[in-house]
C-alpha positions in Angstrom: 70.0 -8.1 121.0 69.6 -4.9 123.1 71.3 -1.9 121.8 74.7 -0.8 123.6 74.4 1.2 126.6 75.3 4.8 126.1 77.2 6.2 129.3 79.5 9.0 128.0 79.1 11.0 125.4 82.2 13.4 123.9 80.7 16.5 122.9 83.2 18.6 120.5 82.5 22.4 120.1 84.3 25.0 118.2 82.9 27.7 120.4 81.3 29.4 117.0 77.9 30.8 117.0 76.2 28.1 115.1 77.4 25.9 117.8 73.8 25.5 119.7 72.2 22.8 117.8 75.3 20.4 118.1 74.8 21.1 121.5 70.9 21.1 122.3 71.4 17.0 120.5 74.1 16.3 122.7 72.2 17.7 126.3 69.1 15.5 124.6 70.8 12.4 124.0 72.4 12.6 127.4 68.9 13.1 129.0 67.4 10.4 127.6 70.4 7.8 127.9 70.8 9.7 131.4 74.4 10.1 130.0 77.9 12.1 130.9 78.8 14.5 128.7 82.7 15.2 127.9 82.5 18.8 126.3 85.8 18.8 124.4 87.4 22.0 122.8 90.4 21.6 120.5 92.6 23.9 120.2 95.3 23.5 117.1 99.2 24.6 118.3 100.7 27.7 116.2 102.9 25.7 114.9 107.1 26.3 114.5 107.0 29.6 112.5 104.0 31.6 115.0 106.2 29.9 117.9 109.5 30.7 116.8 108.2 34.5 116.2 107.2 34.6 119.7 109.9 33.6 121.2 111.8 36.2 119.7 109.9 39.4 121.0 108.3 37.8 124.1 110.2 35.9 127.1 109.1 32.3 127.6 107.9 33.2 131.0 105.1 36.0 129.9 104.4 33.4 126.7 103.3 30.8 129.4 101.7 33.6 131.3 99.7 34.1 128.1 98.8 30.6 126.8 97.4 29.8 130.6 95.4 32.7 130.6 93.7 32.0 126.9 93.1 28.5 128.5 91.3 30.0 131.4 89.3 32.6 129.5 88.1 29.5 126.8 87.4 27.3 129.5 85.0 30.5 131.6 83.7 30.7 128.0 82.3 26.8 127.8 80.7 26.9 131.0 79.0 30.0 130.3 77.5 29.1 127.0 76.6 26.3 129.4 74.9 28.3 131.9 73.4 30.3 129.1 72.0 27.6 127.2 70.4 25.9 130.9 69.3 29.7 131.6 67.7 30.2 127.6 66.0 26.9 127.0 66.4 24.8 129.9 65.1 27.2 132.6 61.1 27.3 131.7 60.7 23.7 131.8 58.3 22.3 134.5 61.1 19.4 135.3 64.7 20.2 136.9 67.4 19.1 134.1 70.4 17.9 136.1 73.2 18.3 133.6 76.2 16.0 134.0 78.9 18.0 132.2 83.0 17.9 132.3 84.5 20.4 130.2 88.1 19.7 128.7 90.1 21.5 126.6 93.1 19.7 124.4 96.0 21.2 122.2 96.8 18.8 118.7 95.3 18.2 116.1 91.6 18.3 115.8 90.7 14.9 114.7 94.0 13.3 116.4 92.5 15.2 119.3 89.3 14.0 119.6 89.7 10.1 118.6 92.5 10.3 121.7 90.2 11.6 124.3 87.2 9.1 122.8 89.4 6.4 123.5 91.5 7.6 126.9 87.7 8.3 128.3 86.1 5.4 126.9 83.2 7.2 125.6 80.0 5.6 124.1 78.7 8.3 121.6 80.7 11.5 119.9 78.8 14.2 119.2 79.8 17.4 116.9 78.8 19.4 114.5 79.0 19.1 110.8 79.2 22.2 108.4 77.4 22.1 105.1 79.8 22.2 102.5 77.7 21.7 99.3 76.0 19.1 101.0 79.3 17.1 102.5 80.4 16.9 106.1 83.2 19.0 107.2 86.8 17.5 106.7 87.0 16.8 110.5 83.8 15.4 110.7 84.6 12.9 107.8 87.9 11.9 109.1 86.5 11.0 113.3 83.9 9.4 111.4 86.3 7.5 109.7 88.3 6.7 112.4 85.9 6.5 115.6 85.3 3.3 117.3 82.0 4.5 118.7 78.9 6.0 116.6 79.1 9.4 115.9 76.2 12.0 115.5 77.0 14.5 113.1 74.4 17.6 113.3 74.1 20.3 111.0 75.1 23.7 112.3 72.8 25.7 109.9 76.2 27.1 108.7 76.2 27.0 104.6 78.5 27.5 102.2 77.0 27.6 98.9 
């Protein structure tokens, strides 16, 4: 039986700085399955009390003003870690890497989040990064793991908490 076909892959980054290794398996994978890669940043909502506190020394209109400007500067942020990681270790190869990369950015839940766009997008493959905590997965990690259709890569970030 030949092994699925891996098309799409949902790549989920925090934007931290031990991000890169998530990352360098996800632009591998997608090279050698000559896959798309959904890069996928969630960002949780400040909830009622952060919202309601807002509202009350900001008008509605500069709060929108300000929540599609963060959304901007993340998303300029993505593609340059992008451009830097092509630039860094991409760049002295003797072969052109053609990157196929979408980058998205959600508001919810993190693992809500990122089982809905792996199923609205009909991915083949999540990959994200797991944070050693005395030698467990991260609590997001465990629960799309849980609740993914799809095979999931969890890659250490290097970050430990011991």
């Amino acid at each position: 039986m030949p092994l699925p076909e891996i098309k799409t892959i949902l790549y989920t980054t925090s934007l931290g700085k031990h991000t890169r290794p998530v990352f360098r398996q996800a632009v591998n994978l997608a090279q050698t399955m000559k896959a798309h890669i959904i890069m996928l940043h969630v960002i949780e909502p400040i909830g009622e009390l952060g919202h309601a506190l807002i509202q009350n020394y900001l008008p509605e209109d500069i709060v929108k003003k300000m929540h599609d400007e963060g959304i901007d500067q993340v998303m300029q942020q993505m593609k340059t870690r992008v451009e830097k990681f092509c630039e860094e270790e991409l760049g002295s190869l003797d072969k052109i890497v053609d990157l196929d990369i979408e980058h998205m950015i959600v508001e919810g839940n993190y693992t809500d989040s990122i089982l809905k766009v792996a199923a609205k997008r009909n991915v083949d493959m999540i990959v994200m990064g797991s944070e050693n905590t005395f030698g467990h997965h991260s609590q997001t990690t465990r629960q799309v793991i849980k609740g993914a259709t799809v095979p999931v890569v969890a890659v250490p970030t290097g970050k430990k908490y011991v």
